[in-house]
C-alpha positions in Angstrom: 0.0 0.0 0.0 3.1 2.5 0.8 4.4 1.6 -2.3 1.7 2.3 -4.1 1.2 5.3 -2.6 4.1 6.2 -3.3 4.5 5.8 -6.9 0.9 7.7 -7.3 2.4 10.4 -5.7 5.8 10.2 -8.2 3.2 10.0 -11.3 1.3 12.9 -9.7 4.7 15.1 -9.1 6.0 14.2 -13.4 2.8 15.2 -14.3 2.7 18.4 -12.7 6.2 19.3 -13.6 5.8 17.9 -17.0 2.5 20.5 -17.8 4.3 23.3 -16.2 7.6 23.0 -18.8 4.8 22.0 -21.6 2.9 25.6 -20.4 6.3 27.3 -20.3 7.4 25.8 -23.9 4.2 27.0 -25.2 4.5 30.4 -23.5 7.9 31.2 -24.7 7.6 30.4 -28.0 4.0 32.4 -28.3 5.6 35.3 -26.9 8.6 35.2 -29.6 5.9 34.6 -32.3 3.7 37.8 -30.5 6.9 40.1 -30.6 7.7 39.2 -34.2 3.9 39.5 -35.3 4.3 43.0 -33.6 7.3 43.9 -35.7 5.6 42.7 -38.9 3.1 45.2 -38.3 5.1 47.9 -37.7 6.8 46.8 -41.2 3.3 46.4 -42.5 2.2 49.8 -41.6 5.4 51.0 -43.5 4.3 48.7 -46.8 0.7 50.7 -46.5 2.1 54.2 -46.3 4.4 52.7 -49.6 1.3 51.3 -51.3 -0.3 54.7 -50.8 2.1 56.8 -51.7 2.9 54.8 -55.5 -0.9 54.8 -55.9 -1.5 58.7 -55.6 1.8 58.9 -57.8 0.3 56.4 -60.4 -3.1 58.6 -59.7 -1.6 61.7 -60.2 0.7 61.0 -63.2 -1.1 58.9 -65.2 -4.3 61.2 -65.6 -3.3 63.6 -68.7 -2.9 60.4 -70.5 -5.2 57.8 -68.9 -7.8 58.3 -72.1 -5.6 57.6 -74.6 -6.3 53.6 -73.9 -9.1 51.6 -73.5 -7.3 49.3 -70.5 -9.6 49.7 -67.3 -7.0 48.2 -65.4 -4.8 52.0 -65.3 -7.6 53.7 -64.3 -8.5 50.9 -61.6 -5.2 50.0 -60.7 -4.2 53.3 -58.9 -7.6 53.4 -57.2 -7.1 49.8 -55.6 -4.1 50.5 -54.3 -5.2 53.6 -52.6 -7.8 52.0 -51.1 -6.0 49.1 -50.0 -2.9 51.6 -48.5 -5.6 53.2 -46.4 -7.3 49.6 -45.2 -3.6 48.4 -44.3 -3.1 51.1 -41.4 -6.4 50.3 -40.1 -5.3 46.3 -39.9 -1.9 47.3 -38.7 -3.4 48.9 -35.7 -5.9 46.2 -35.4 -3.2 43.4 -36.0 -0.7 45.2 -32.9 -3.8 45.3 -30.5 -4.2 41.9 -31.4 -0.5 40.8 -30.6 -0.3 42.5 -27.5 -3.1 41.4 -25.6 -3.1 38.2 -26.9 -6.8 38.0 -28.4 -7.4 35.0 -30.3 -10.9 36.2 -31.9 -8.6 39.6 -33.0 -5.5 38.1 -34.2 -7.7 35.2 -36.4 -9.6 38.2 -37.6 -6.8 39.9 -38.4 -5.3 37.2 -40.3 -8.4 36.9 -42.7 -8.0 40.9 -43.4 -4.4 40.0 -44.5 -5.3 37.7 -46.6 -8.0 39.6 -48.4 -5.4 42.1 -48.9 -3.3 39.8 -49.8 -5.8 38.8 -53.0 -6.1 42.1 -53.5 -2.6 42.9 -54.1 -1.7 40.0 -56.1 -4.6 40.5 -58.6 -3.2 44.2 -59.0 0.3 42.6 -59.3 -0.4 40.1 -62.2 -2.7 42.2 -63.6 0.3 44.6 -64.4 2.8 42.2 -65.6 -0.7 40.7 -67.9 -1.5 44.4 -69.4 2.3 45.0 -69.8 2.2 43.3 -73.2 -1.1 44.3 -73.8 -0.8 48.0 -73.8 0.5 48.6 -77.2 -2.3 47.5 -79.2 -4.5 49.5 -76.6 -3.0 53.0 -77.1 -2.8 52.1 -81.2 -6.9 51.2 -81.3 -7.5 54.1 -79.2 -5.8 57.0 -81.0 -6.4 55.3 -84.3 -10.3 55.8 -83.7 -10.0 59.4 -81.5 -7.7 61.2 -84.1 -10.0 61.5 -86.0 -12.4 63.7 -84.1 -9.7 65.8 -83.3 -11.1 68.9 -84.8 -14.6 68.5 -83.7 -14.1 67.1 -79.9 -12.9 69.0 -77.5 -11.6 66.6 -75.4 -9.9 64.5 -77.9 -8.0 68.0 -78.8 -7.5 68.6 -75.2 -5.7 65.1 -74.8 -3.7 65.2 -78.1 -2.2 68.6 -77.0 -1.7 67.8 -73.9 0.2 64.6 -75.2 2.2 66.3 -77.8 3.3 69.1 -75.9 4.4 67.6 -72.6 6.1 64.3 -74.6 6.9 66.5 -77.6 6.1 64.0 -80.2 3.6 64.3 -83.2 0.6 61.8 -84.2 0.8 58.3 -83.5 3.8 56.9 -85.6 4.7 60.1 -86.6 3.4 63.6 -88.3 2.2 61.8 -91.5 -0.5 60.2 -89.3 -2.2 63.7 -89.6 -2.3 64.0 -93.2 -3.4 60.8 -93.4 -6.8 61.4 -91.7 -6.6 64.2 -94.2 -5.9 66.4 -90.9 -3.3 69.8 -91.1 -0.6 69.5 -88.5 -1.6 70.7 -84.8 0.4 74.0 -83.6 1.0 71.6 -80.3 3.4 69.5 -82.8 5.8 72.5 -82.6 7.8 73.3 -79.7 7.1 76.6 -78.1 3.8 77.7 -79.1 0.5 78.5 -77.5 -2.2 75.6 -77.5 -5.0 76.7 -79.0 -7.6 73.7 -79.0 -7.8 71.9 -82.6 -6.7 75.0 -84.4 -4.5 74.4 -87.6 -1.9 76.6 -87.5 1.5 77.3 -89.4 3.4 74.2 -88.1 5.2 72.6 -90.7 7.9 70.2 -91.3 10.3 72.8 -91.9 9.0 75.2 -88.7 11.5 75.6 -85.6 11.4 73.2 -82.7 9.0 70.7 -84.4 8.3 67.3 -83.4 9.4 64.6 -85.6 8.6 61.3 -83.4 5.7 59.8 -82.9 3.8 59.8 -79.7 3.4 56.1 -79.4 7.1 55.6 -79.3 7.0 58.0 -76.0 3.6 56.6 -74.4 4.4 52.7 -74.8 7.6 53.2 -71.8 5.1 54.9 -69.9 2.5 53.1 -69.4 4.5 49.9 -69.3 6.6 51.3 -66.7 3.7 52.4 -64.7 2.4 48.8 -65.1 5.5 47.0 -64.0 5.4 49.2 -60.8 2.1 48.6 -60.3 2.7 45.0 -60.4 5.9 45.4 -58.6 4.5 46.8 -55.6 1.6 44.6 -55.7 2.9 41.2 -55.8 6.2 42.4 -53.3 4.2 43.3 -50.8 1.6 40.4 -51.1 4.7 38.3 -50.5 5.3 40.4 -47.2 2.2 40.1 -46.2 1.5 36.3 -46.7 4.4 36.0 -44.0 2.4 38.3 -41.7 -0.9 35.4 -42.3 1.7 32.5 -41.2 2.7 34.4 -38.1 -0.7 35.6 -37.3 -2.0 32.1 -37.7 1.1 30.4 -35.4 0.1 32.8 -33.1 -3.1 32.1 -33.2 -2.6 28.3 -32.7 -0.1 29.2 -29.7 -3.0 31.0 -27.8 -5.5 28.2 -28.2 -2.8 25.3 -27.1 -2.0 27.7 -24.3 -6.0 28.0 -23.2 -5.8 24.1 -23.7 -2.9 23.5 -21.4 -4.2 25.1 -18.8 
């Protein structure tokens, strides 16, 4: 009977000792997973002011020229990643609450914000590197059909000049596309003069400071530019932010097998 007493009371003592190093295992490693989720966030807020930032720049820039293709995705794409900039400090602040006081229902929440970000971002980041090739034969159908109404809209005139003067090129391969729509030269296809909407003017060939290249050479490098860093920004930081799902979700599991243990 002392014996087995005894042994009872050796089984009880392992046990015990063996859930308090199990609790303490558990414990230490959810607090180095809670610190690094809080440093991702900190990094993650950074990411949103960057995603901002490029898609007021994208905003901003791209608008003089944003008709001159038929590609929603330049006009969307900027507008995404505004949005999502804004929704990522919101989640940031929600995902360091979350860390700190060790919330389950926050930290799975914030997890599944991630990972509609996430989405998010890597649908604007394939759709860039997609529309990259795309964008040529865009900007060709476009100012193939608009050149045309050049001298009776005013907002096709309005975006031709615009083009023309701030690229300083002429038509779409070059100044001959004018004369082949059976169009006289714009002034805006000569450097230096006043814009006067659809107005044929005296700009020749042979006048001072005029524009020899077309505008299609000029507005390909553009947009395809803007649409690697759209893409750029999109899929890097999806990648970022995947990592901040896995840590969100170890944490996650940490603070349930800690509940579990006890």
């Amino acid at each position: 009977m002392a014996i087995g007493a005894g042994m009872s009371c050796v089984k009880l003592k392992f046990k015990i000792k063996k859930k308090k190093t199990t609790k303490m295992a558990i414990g230490a490693g959810m607090s180095c997973v809670k610190y690094l989720l809080f440093c991702f966030n900190l990094l993650f807020a950074l990411t949103g002011l960057i995603i901002l930032i490029v898609g007021i720049w994208v905003e901003a820039n791209s608008h003089p020229y944003i008709d001159l293709t038929d590609e929603s995705f330049y006009t969307t794409g900027p507008v995404v990643l505004i949005i999502v900039g804004v929704i990522v400090f919101i989640v940031a602040f929600f995902g360091c609450c979350g860390a700190v006081k060790e919330n389950h229902c926050m930290i799975v929440t914030f997890a599944i914000f991630l990972l509609v970000i996430f989405t998010a971002e890597l649908a604007v980041g394939i759709a860039g590197y997609v529309k990259h090739d795309d964008i040529q034969n865009s900007i060709v159908r476009h100012l193939n059909t608009t050149i045309k109404d050049y001298p009776t809209n005013k907002e096709v005139q309005s975006t031709f000049d615009i083009l023309q003067t701030d690229l300083q090129c002429c038509g779409i391969y070059g100044p001959g596309d004018w004369a082949n729509n059976t169009l006289p030269i714009p002034e805006t296809c000569c450097a230096g003069r006043e814009i006067k909407e659809g107005a044929a003017a005296a700009c020749t060939p042979d006048s001072p400071g005029f524009h020899t290249t077309g505008c299609l050479s000029k507005l390909v490098p553009f947009f395809n530019d803007m649409a690697v860093l759209l893409g750029g920004v999109g899929l890097g930081i999806a990648m970022v932010q995947l990592l901040g799902v896995i840590f969100a979700c170890c944490l996650a599991r940490s603070i349930r097998s800690e509940y579990e243990t006890v």
